[in-house]
HTML snippet that shows the backbone in 3Dmol.js (N, CA, C, O; Angstrom):
<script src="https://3Dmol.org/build/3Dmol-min.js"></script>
<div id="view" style="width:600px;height:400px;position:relative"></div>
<script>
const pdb = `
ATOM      1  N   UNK A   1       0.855  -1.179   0.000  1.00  0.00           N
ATOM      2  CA  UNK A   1       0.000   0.000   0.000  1.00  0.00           C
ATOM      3  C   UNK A   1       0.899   1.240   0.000  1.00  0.00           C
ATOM      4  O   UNK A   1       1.835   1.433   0.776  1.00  0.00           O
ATOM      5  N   UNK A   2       0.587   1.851  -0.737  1.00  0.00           N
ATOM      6  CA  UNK A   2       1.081   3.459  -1.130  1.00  0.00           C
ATOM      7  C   UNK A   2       0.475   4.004  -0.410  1.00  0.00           C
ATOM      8  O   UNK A   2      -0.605   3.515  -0.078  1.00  0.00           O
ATOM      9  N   UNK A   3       1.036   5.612   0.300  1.00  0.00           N
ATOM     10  CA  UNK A   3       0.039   6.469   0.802  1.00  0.00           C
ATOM     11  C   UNK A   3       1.023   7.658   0.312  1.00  0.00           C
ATOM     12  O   UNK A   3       2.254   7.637   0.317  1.00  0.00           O
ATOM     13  N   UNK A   4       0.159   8.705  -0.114  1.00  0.00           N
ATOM     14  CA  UNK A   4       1.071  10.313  -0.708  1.00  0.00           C
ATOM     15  C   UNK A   4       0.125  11.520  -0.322  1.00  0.00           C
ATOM     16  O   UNK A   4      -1.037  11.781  -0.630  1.00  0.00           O
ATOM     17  N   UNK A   5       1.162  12.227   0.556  1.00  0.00           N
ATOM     18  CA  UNK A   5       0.074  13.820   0.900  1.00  0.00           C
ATOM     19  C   UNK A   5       0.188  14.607  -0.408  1.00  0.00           C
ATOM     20  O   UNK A   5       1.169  14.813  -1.121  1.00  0.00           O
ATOM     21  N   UNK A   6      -0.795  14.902  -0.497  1.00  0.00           N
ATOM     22  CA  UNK A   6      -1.432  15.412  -1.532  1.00  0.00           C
ATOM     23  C   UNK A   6      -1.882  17.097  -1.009  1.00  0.00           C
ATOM     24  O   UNK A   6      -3.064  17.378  -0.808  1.00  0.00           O
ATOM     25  N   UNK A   7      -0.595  18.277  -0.809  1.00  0.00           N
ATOM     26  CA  UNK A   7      -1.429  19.011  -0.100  1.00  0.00           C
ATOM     27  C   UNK A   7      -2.234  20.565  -0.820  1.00  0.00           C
ATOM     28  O   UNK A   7      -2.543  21.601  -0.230  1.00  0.00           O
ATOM     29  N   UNK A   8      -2.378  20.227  -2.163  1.00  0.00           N
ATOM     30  CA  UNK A   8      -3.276  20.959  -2.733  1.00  0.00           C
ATOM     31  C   UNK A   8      -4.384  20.123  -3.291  1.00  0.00           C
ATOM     32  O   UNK A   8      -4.827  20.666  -4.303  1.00  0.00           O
ATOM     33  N   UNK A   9      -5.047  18.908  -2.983  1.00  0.00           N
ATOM     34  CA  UNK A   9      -5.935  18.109  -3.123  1.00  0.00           C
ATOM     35  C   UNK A   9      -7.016  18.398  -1.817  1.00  0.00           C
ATOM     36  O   UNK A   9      -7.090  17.653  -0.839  1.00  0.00           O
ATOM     37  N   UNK A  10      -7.957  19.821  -2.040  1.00  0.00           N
ATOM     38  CA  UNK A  10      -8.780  20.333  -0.841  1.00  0.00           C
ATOM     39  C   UNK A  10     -10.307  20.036  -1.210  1.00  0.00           C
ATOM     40  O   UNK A  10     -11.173  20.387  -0.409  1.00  0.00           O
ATOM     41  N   UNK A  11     -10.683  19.353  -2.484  1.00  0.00           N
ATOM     42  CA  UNK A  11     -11.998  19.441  -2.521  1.00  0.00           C
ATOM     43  C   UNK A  11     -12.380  17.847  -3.155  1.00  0.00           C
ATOM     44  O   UNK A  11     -11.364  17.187  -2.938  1.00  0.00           O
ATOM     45  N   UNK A  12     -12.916  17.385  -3.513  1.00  0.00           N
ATOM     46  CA  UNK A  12     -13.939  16.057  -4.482  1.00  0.00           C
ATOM     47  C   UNK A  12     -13.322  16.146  -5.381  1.00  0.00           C
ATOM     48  O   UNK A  12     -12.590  15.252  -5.807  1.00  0.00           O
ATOM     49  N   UNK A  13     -13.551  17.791  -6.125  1.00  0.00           N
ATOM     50  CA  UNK A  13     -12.824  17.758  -7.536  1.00  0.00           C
ATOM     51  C   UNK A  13     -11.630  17.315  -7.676  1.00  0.00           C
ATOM     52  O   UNK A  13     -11.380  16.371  -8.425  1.00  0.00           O
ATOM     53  N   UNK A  14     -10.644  17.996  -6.909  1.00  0.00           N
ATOM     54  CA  UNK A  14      -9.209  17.210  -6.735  1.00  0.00           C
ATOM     55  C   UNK A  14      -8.994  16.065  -6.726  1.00  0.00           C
ATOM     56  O   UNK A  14      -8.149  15.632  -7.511  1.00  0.00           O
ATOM     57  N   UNK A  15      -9.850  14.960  -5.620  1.00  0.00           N
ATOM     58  CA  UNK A  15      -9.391  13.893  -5.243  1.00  0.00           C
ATOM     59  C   UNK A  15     -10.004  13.135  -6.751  1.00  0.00           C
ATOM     60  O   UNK A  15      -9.644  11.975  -6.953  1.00  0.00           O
ATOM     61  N   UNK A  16     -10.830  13.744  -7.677  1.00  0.00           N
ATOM     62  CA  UNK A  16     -11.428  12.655  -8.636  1.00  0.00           C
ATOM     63  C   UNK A  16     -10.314  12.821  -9.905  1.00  0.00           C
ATOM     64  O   UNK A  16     -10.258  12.128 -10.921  1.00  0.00           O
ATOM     65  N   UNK A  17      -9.299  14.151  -9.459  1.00  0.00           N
ATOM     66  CA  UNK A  17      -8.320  14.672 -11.022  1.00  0.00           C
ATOM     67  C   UNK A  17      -7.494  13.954 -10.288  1.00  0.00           C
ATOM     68  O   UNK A  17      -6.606  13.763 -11.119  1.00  0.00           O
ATOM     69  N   UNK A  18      -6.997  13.188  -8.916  1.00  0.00           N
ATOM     70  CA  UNK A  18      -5.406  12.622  -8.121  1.00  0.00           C
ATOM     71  C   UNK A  18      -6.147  11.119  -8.630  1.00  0.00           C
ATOM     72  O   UNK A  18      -5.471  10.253  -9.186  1.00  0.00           O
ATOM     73  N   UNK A  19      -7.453  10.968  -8.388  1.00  0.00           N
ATOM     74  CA  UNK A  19      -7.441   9.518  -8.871  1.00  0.00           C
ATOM     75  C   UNK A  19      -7.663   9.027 -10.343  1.00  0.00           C
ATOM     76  O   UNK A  19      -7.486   7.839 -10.612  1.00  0.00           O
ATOM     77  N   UNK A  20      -8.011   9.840 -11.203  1.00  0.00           N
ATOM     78  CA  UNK A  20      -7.756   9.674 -12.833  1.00  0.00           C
ATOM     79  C   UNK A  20      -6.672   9.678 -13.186  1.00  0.00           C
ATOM     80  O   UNK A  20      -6.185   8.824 -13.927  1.00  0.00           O
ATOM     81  N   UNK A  21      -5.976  10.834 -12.627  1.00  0.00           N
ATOM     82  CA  UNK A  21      -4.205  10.318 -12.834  1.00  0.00           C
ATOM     83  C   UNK A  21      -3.647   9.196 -12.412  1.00  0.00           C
ATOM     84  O   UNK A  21      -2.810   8.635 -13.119  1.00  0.00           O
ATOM     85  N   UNK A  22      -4.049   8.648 -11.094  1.00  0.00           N
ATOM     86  CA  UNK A  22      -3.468   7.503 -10.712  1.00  0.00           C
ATOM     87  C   UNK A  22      -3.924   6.508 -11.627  1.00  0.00           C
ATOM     88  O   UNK A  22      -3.127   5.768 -12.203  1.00  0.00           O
ATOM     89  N   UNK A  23      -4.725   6.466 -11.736  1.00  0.00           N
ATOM     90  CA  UNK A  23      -5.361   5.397 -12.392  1.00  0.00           C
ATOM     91  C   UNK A  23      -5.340   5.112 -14.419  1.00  0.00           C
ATOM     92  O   UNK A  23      -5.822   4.314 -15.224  1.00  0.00           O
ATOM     93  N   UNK A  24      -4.545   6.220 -14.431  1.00  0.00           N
ATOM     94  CA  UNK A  24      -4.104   6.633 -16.456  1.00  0.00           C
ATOM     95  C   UNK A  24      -2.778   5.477 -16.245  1.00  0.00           C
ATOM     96  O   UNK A  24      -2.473   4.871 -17.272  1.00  0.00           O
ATOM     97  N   UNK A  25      -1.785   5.061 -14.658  1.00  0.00           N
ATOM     98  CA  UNK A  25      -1.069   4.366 -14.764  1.00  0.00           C
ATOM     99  C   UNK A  25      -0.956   3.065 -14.127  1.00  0.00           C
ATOM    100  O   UNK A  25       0.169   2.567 -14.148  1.00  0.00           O
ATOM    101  N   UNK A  26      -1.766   2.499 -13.639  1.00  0.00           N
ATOM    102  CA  UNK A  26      -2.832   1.075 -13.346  1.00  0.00           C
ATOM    103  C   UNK A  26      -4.164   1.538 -13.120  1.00  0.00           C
ATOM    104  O   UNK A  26      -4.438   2.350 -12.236  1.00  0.00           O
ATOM    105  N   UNK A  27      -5.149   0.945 -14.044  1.00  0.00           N
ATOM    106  CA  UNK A  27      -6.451   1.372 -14.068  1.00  0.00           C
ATOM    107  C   UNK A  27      -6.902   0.448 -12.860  1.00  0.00           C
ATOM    108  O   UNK A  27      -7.786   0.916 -12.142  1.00  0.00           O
ATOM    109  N   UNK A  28      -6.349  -0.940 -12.515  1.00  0.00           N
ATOM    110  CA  UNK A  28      -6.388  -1.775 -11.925  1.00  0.00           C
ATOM    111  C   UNK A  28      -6.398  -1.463 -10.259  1.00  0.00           C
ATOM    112  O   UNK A  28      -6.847  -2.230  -9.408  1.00  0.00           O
ATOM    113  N   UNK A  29      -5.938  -0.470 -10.077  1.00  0.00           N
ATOM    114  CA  UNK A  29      -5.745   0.213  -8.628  1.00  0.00           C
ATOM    115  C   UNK A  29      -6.824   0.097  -7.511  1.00  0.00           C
ATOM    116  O   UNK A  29      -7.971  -0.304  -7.709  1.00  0.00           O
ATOM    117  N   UNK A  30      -6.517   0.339  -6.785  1.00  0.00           N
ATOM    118  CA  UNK A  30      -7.686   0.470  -5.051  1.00  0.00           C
ATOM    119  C   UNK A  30      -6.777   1.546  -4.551  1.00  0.00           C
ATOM    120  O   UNK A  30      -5.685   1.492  -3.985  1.00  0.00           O
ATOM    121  N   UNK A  31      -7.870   2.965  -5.084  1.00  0.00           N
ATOM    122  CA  UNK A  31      -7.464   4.005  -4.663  1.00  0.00           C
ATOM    123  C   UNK A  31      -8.463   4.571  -3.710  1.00  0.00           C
ATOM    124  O   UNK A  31      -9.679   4.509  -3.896  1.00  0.00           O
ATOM    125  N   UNK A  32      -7.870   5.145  -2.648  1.00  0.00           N
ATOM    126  CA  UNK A  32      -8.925   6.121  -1.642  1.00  0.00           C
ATOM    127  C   UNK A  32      -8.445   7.201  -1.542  1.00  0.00           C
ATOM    128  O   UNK A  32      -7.266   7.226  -1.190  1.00  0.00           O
ATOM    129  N   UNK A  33      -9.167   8.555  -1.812  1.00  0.00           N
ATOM    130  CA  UNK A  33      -8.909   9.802  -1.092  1.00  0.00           C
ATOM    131  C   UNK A  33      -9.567  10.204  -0.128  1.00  0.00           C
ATOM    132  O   UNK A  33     -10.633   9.728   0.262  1.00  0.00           O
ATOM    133  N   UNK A  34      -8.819  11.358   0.452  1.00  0.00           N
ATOM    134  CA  UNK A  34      -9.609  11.823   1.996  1.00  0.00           C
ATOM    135  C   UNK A  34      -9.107  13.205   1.564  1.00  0.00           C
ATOM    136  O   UNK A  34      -8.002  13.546   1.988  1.00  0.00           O
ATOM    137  N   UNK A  35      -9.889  14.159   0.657  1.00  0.00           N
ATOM    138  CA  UNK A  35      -9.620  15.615   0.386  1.00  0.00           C
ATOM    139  C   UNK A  35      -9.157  16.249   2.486  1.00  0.00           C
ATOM    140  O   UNK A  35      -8.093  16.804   2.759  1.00  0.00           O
ATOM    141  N   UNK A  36     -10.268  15.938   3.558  1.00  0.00           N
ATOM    142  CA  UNK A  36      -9.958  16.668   4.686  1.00  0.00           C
ATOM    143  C   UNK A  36      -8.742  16.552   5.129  1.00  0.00           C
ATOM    144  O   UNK A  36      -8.235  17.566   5.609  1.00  0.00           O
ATOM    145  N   UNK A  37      -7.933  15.266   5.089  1.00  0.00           N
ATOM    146  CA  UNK A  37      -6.662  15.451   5.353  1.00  0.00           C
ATOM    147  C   UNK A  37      -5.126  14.934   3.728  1.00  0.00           C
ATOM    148  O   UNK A  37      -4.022  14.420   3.551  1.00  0.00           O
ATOM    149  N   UNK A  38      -6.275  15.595   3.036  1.00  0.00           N
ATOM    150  CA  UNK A  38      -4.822  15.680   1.272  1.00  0.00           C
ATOM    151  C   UNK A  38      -4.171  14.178   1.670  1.00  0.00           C
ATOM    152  O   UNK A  38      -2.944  14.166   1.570  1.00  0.00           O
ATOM    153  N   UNK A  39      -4.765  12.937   2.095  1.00  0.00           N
ATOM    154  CA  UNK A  39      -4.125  11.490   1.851  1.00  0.00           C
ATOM    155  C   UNK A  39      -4.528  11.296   0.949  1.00  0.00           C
ATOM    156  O   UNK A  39      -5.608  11.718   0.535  1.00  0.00           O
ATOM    157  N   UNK A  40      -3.607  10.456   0.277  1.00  0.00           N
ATOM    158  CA  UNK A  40      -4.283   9.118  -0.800  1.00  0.00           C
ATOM    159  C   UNK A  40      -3.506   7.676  -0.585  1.00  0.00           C
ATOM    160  O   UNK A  40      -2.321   7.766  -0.265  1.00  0.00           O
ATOM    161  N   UNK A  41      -3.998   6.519  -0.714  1.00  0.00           N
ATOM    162  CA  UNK A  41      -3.464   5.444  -0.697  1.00  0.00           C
ATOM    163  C   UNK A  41      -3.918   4.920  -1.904  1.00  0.00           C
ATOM    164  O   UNK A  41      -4.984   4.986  -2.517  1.00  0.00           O
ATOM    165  N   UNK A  42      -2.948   4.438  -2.073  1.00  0.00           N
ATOM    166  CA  UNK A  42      -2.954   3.035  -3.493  1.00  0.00           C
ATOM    167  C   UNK A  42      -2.777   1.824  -3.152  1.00  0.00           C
ATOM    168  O   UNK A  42      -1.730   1.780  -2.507  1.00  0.00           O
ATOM    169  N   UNK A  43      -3.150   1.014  -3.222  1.00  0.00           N
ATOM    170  CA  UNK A  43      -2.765  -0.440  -3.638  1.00  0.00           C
ATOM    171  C   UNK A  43      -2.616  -0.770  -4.902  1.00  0.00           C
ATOM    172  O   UNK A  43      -3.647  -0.797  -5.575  1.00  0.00           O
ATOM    173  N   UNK A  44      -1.347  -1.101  -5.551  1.00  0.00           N
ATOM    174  CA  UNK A  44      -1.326  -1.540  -6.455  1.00  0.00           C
ATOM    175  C   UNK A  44       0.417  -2.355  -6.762  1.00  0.00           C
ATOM    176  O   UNK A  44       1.288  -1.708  -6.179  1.00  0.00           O
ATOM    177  N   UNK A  45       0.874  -3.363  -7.397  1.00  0.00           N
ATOM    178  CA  UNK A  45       1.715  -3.646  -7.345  1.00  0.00           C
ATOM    179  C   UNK A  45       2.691  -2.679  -8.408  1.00  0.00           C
ATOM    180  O   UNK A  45       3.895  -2.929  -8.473  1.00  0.00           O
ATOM    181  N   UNK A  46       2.077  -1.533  -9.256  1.00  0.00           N
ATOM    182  CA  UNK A  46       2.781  -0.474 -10.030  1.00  0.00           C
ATOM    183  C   UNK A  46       4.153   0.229  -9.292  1.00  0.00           C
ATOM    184  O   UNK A  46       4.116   0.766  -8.185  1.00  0.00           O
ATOM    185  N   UNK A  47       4.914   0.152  -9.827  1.00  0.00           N
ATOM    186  CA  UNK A  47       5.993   1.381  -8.972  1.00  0.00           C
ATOM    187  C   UNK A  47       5.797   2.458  -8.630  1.00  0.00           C
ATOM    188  O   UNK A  47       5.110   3.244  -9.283  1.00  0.00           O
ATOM    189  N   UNK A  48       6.510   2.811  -7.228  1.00  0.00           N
ATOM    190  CA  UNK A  48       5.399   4.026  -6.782  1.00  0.00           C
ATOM    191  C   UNK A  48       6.333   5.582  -7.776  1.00  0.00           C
ATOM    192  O   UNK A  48       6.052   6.774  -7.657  1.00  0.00           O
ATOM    193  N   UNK A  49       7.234   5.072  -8.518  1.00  0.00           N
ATOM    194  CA  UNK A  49       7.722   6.325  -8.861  1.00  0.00           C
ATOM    195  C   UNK A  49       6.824   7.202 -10.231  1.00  0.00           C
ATOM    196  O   UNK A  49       6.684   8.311 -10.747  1.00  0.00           O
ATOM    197  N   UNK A  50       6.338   5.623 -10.331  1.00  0.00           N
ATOM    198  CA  UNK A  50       5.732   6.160 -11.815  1.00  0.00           C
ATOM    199  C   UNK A  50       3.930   6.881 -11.335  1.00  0.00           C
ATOM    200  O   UNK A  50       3.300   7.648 -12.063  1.00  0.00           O
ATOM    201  N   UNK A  51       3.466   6.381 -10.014  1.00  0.00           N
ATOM    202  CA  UNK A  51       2.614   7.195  -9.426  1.00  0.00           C
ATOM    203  C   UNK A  51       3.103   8.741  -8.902  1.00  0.00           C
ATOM    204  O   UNK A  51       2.276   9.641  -8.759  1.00  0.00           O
ATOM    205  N   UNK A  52       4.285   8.895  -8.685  1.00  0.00           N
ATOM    206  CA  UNK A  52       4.593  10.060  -8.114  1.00  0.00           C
ATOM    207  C   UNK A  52       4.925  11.169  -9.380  1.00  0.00           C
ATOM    208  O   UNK A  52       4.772  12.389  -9.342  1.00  0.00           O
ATOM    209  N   UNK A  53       5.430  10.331 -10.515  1.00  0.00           N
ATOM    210  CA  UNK A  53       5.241  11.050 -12.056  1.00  0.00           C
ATOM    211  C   UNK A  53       3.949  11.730 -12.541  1.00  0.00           C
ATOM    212  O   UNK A  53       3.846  12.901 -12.907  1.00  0.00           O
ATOM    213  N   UNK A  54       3.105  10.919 -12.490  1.00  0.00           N
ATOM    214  CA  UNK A  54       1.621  11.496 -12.738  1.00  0.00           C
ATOM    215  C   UNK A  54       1.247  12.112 -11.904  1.00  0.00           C
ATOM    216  O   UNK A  54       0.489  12.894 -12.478  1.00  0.00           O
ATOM    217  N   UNK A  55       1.229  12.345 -10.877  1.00  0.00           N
ATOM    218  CA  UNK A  55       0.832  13.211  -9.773  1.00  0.00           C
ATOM    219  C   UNK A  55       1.649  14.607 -10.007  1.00  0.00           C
ATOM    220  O   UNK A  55       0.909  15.535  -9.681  1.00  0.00           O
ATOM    221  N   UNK A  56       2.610  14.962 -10.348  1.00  0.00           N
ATOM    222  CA  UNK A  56       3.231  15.959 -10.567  1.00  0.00           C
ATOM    223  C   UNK A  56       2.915  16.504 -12.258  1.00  0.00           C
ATOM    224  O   UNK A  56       2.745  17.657 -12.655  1.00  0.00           O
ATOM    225  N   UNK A  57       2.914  15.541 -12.841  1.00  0.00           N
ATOM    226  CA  UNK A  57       2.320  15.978 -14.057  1.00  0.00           C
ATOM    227  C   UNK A  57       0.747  16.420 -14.251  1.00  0.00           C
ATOM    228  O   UNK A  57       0.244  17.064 -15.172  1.00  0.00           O
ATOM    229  N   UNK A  58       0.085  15.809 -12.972  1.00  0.00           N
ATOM    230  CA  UNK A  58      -1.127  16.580 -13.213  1.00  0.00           C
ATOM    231  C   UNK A  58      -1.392  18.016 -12.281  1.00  0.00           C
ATOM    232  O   UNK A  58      -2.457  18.633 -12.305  1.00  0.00           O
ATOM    233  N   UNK A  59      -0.456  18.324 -11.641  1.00  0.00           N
ATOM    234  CA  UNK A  59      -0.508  19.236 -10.764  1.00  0.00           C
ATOM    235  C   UNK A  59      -0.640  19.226  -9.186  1.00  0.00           C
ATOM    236  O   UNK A  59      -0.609  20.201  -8.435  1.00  0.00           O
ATOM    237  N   UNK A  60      -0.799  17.846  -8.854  1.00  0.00           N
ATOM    238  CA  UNK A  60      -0.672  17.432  -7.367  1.00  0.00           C
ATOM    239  C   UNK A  60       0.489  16.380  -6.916  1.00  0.00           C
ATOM    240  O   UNK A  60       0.494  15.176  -6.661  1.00  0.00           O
ATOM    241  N   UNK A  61       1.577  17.527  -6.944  1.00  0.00           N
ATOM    242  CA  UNK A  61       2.652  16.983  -6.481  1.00  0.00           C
ATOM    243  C   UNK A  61       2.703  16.157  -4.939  1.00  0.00           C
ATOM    244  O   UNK A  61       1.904  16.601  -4.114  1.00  0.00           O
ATOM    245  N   UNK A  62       3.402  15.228  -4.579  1.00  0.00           N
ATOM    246  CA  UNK A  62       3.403  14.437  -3.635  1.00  0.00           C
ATOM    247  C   UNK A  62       4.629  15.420  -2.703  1.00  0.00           C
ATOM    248  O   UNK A  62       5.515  16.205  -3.043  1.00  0.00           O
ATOM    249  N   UNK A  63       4.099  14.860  -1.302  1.00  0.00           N
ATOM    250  CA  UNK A  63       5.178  16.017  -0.499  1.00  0.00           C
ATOM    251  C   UNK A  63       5.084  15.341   0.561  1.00  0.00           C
ATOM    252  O   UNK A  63       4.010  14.991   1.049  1.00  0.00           O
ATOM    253  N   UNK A  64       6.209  15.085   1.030  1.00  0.00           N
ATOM    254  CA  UNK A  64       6.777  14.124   2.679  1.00  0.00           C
ATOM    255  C   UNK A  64       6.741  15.379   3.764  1.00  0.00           C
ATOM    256  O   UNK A  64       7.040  15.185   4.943  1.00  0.00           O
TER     257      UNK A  64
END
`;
const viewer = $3Dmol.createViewer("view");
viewer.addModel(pdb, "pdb");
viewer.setStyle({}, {cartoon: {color: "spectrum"}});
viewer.zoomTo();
viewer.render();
</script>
């Protein structure tokens, strides 16, 4: 399981543009967002770098 703060992911809309991106790179995924606290988790056996690619390419960069 993946988990990435997401901390410009504040509304529905966001969490449905963080999970279309995730999901453009395993459609196959078990993704959850929680816009109140900018989490997301993945399950997926995909590399998480190539999730952290799309996330920055769509504008919700991942941040430790």
């Amino acid at each position: 399981m993946l988990t990435f703060n997401i901390p410009n992911m504040t509304c529905g809309g966001c969490a449905k543009s963080v999970t279309n991106a995730l999901r453009s790179v395993d459609p196959d995924a078990r993704i959850e967002t929680d816009p109140a606290t900018r989490k997301v988790s993945v399950n997926s056996t995909t590399d998480e770098r190539d999730f952290l690619a799309v996330l920055e390419e769509a504008g919700y960069p991942h941040q430790k």
